[in-house]
C-alpha positions as CSV (number, residue, x, y, z in Angstrom):
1,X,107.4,165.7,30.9
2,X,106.1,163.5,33.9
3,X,106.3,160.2,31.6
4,X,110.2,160.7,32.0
5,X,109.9,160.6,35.8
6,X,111.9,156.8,36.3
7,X,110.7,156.8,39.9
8,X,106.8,155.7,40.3
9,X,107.8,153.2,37.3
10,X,110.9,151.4,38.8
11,X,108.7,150.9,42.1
12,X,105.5,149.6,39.8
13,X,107.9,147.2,37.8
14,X,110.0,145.8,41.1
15,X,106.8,144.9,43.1
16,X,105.3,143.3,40.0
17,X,108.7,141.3,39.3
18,X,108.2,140.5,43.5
19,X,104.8,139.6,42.5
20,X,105.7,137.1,39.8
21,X,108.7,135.4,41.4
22,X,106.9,135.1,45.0
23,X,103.2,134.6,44.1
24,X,102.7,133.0,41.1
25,X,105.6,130.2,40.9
26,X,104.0,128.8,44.3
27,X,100.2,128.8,42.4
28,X,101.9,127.1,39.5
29,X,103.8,124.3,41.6
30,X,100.4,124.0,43.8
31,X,98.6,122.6,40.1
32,X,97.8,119.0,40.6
33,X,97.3,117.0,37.8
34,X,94.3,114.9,37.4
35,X,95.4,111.9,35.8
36,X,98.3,109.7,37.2
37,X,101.4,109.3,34.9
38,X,102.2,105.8,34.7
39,X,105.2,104.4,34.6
40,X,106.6,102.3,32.0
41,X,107.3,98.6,32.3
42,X,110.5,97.9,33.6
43,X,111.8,95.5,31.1
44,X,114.6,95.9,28.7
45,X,113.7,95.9,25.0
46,X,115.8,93.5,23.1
47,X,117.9,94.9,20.6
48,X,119.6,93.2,17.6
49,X,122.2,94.3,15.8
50,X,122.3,95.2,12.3
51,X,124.5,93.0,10.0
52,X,124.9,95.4,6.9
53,X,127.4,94.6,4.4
54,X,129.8,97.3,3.7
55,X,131.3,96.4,0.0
């Protein structure tokens, strides 16, 4: 039964793995992002602390 032959489909799924690791990560990390992420204001939040009575 040919479908049993491991050969042809080891190559087809190592060049496709080489394909995904080499290839597309590099597209991915290419992807710019068209609106600027911006920062947060630099100033500490003031935080009380709660003054629960424990009876």
């Amino acid at each position: 039964m040919p479908q049993l032959n491991p050969a042809p489909w080891f190559a087809i799924l190592l060049f496709s793995w080489l394909i995904f690791l080499t290839v597309i990560p590099n597209k991915v990390l290419s992807h710019t992002f068209t609106n600027e992420i911006t920062a947060l204001s630099a100033k500490k939040l003031k935080s009380e602390t709660w003054n629960w009575p424990w009876h």
